[in-house]
C-alpha positions in Angstrom: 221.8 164.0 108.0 221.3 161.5 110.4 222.6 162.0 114.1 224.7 159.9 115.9 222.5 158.1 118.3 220.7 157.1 115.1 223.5 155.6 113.4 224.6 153.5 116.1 221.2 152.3 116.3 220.8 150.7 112.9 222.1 147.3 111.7 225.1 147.5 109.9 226.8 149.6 112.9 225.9 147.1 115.3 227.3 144.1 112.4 230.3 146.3 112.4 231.1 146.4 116.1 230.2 142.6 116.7 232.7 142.0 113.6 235.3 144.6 115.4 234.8 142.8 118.4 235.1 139.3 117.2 238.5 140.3 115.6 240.1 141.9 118.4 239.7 145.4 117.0 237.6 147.0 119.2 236.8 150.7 120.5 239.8 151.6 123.3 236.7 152.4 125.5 236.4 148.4 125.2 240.1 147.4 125.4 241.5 144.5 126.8 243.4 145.4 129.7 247.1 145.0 129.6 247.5 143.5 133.2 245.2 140.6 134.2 245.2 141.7 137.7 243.6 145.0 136.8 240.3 143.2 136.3 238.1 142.3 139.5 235.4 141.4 137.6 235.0 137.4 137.1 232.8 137.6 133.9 235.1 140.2 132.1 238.1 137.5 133.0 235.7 134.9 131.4 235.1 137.3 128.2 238.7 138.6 128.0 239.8 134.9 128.1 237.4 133.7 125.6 238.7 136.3 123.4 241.8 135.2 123.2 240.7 132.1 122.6 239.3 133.2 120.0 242.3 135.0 118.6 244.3 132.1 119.1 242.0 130.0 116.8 242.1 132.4 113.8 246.0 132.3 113.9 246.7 128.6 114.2 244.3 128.8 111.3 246.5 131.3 109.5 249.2 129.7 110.0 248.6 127.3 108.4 248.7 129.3 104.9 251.3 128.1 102.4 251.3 130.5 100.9 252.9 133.1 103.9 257.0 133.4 104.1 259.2 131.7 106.8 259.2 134.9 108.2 255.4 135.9 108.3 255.5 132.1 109.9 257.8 133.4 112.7 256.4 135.8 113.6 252.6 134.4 113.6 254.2 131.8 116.1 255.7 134.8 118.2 252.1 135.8 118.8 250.3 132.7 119.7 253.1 132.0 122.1 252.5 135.4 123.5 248.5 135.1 123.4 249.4 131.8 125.4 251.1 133.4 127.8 248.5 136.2 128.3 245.8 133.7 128.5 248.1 131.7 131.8 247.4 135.3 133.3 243.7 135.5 133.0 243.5 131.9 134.2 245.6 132.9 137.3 243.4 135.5 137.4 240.1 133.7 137.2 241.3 131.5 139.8 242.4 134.0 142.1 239.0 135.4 141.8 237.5 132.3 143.3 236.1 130.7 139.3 236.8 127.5 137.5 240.6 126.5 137.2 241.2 126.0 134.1 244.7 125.7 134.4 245.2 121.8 134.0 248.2 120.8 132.2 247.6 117.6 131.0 250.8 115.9 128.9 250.2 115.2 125.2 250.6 112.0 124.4 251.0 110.4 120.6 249.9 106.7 120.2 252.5 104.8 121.9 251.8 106.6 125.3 254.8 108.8 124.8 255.0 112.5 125.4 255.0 114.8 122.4 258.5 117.4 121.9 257.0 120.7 122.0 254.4 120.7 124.2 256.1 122.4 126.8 257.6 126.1 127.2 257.7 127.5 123.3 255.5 125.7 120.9 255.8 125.3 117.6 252.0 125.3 115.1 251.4 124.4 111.7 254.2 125.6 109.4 256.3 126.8 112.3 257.3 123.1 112.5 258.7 122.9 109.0 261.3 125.6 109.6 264.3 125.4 108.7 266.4 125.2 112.6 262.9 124.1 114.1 262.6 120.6 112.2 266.8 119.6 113.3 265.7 120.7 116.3 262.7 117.8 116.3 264.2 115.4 114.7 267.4 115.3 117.3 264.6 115.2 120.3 263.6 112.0 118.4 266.9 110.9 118.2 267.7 111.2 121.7 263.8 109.6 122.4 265.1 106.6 120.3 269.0 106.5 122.2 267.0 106.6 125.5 264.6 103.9 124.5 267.0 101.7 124.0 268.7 102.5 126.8 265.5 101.7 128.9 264.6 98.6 127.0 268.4 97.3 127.8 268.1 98.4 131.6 264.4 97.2 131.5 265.4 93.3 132.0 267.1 94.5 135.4 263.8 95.9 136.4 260.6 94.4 138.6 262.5 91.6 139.3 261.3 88.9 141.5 262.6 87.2 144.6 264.4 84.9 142.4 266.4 87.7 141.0 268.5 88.2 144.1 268.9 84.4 144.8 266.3 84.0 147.8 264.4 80.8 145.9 267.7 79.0 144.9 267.3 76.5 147.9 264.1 75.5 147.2 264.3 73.0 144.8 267.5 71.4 146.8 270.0 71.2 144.2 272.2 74.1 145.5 272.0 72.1 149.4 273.3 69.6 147.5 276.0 70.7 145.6 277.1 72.7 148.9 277.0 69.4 151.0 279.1 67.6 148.9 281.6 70.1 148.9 281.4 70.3 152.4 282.2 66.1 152.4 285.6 66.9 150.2 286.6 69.8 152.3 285.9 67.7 155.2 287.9 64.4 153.9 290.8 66.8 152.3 290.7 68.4 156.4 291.2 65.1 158.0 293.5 63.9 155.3 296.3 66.7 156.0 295.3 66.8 159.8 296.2 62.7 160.3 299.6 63.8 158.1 300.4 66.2 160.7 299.5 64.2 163.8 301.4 60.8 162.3 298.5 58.5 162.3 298.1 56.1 160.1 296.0 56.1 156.9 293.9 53.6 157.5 292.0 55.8 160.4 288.4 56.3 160.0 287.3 59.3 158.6 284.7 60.8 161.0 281.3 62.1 159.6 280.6 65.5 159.6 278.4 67.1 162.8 274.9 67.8 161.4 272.3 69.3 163.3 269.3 67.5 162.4 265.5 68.6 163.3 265.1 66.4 166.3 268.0 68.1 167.8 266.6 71.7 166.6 263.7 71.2 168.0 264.7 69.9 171.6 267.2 73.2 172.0 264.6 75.6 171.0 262.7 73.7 173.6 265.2 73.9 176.2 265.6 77.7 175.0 261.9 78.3 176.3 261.6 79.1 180.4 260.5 76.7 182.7 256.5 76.8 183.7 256.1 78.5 187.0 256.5 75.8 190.3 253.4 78.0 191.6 250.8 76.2 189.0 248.6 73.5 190.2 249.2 69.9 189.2 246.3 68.6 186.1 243.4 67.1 187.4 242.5 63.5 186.2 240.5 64.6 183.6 243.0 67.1 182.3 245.3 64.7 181.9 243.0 62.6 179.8 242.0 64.9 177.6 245.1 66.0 176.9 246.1 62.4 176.0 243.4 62.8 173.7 244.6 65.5 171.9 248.3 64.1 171.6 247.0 60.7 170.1 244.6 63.3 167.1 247.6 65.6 166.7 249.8 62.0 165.9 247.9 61.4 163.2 248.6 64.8 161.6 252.5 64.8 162.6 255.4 63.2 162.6 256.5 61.4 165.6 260.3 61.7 165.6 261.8 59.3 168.7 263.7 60.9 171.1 267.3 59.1 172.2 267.9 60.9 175.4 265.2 60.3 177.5 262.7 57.3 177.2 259.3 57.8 176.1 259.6 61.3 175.0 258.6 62.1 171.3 259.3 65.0 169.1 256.8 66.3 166.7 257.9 67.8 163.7 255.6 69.8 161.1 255.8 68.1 158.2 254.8 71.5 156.4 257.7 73.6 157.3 259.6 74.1 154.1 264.0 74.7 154.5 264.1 78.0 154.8 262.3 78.1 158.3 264.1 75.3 159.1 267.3 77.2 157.9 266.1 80.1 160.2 265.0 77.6 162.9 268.9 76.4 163.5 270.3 79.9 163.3 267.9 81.2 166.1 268.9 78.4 167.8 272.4 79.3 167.9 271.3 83.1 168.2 268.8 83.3 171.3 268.4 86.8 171.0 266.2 86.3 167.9 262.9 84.8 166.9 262.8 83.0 163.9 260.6 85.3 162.0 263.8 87.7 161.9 265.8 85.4 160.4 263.7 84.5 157.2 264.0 85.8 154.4 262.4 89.1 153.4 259.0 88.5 151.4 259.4 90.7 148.0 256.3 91.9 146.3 255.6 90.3 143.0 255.6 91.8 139.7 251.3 91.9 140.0 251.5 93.6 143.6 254.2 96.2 142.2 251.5 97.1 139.7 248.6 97.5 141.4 251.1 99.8 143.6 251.5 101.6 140.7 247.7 101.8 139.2 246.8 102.9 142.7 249.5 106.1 142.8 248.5 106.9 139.5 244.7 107.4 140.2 245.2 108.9 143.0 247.3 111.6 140.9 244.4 112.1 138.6 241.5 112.1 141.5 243.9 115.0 142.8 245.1 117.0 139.3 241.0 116.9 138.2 239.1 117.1 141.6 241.5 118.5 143.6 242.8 117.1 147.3 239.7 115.5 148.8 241.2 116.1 152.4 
C-alpha cells in the first residue's frame, strides 16, 4: 500500500491537480479568495486574475453550444458577467498594489466607427444574443442608432460652418453695397419728395445728393483724431528734411495720391490694399473715438481645416493620457 507522500509524488496526481487547477476546482487549501482585497500579494492577484481569465474563455466557448437550452444560456451569461465583475476587483486590486493597470476601457467599435450596443454594463455572448427579449432589445438600440443618425445627418449641414454661414463675407463681392445704396437713393428721393410737399416748394427743386463719407475725408479725421506732436521737439535738420522727401517720392510710387481740397499742397495716401471691411471699420471708429479699428472688424472664424486639426489634437492628447497616463 503505498503512502501518501508517495502518491502525490507520482504523475497522474500531479496531471490531476494541474487539470483541477486549470478548471477552477481546486483543493480549498488553494481557493480563490472571495474578497480581492484580502490578497496582498501582487503575483497571487496576477494568478487569481489569470484564472479567471481562463474561466471566462471556457464559458464563452460553452456558450456557444447549440445544443444547451435558453435557460442553460441564461444562466452561463449570469456567470461570465459575474466572473467580469470579479476580475474589475482583482484589477482594482492589482493596481492598488502598485502593478500594471489593466483596467483600460477602450469602446468597441464595428466598421463604420460606431460603438457596439452591449458593450457596456451587462453583456450579452454567443447565444445569449439570440434570446428571445435580448434580440428586441438590439434591434430597437439599432433602431434608435438609425432615428439618431438621421437626425445628425439633418442637423449635420448646420454644423462647421464657415464665416460665410453667418453673413460676414456677403460684402465682399459688392453686390449687397449695391443693392443697399440704391435703396438708400429711393429712400432718399421718396424723403425729399414728401419733405418739398410739406414745405410748399415747387417740384422742379433739385434733388440734393446723398452725404457720403468718402476715404479722403476718413482718412483726414482719423488724422485730426491723432494728438498733436510735442512743441518741445527740435525742428528737422536739412538733411532730414531731404531724406524724408526721398521717402515720400518711393512711397508714391507704391500709393495712391488722393488731392486734398482744403489746404494746398497737401496729399492723402490711401492703401490701395485695404479691402471694405477695414474701410467699413475705418469710418465707424471714426465716428467712435473711443475705439481702434481692430475692434471694430469683424471677428476672424476658424475654418473647417483649423476646427479639425483642433479636434485631431484633443483626441491624441486623450489617448497619450488613457494609455501612458498624465505626462505632467
Amino acid at each position: 500500500m503505498a503512502r501518501n507522500e508517495e502518491k502525490a509524488q507520482s504523475m497522474l496526481y500531479r496531471f490531476r491537480e494541474a487539470q483541477a487547477a486549470e478548471l477552477g476546482l481546486g483543493t480549498r487549501a488553494d481557493r480563490r479568495p472571495r474578497m480581492a482585497s484580502a490578497c496582498k500579494s501582487l503575483r497571487d492577484c496576477e494568478r487569481w486574475r489569470g484564472e479567471i481569465l481562463r474561466e471566462i474563455s471556457r464559458k464563452v466557448s460553452k456558450i456557444q453550444d447549440a445544443g444547451l437550452t435558453d435557460y442553460e444560456v441564461r444562466d452561463l451569461n449570469d456567470e461570465i458577467n459575474q466572473l467580469m465583475r470579479e476580475k474589475r476587483h482583482w484589477e482594482n486590486q492589482i493596481v492598488a498594489l502598485g502593478g500594471a493597470n489593466y483596467r483600460r476601457n477602450v469602446a468597441m467599435l464595428d466598421d463604420d466607427g460606431k460603438e457596439v450596443p452591449g458593450t457596456k454594463g451587462y453583456k450579452y455572448f454567443g447565444r445569449a444574443k439570440d434570446l428571445p427579449g435580448v434580440r428586441e432589445l438590439f434591434q430597437s438600440r439599432k433602431a434608435e442608432e438609425e432615428e439618431e443618425n438621421q437626425a445628425l445627418a439633418y442637423y449635420k449641414k448646420f454644423m462647421n460652418q464657415g464665416p460665410s454661414y453667418y453673413g460676414d463675407l456677403d460684402e465682399v463681392d459688392g453686390k449687397l453695397l449695391k443693392y443697399e445704396q440704391e435703396a438708400e437713393e429711393e429712400d432718399w428721393e421718396e424723403a425729399c419728395i414728401n419733405l418739398r410737399g410739406a414745405l410748399g416748394l415747387p417740384e422742379d427743386t433739385s434733388t440734393p445728393k446723398i452725404p457720403r463719407p468718402t476715404a479722403t475725408t476718413q482718412v483726414i479725421e482719423s488724422n485730426s483724431s491723432r494728438p498733436p506732436p510735442s512743441s518741445k521737439r527740435k525742428a528737422p535738420s536739412q538733411n532730414e528734411d531731404v531724406a524724408m522727401d526721398s521717402v515720400t517720392v518711393d512711397d508714391s510710387k507704391k500709393a495712391k495720391i488722393v488731392p486734398d481740397g482744403t489746404a494746398a499742397g497737401k496729399t492723402v495716401a490711401v492703401p490701395p490694399a485695404a479691402d471694405a471691411s477695414r474701410l467699413h471699420a475705418q469710418a465707424a471708429a471714426a465716428y467712435i473715438p473711443f475705439l481702434d479699428v481692430e475692434h471694430l472688424l469683424p471677428p476672424k472664424l476658424p475654418t473647417h481645416n483649423e476646427m479639425e486639426g483642433v479636434l485631431l489634437a484633443l483626441r491624441k492628447k486623450a489617448l497619450v493620457e488613457e494609455y501612458f497616463g498624465d505626462a505632467t
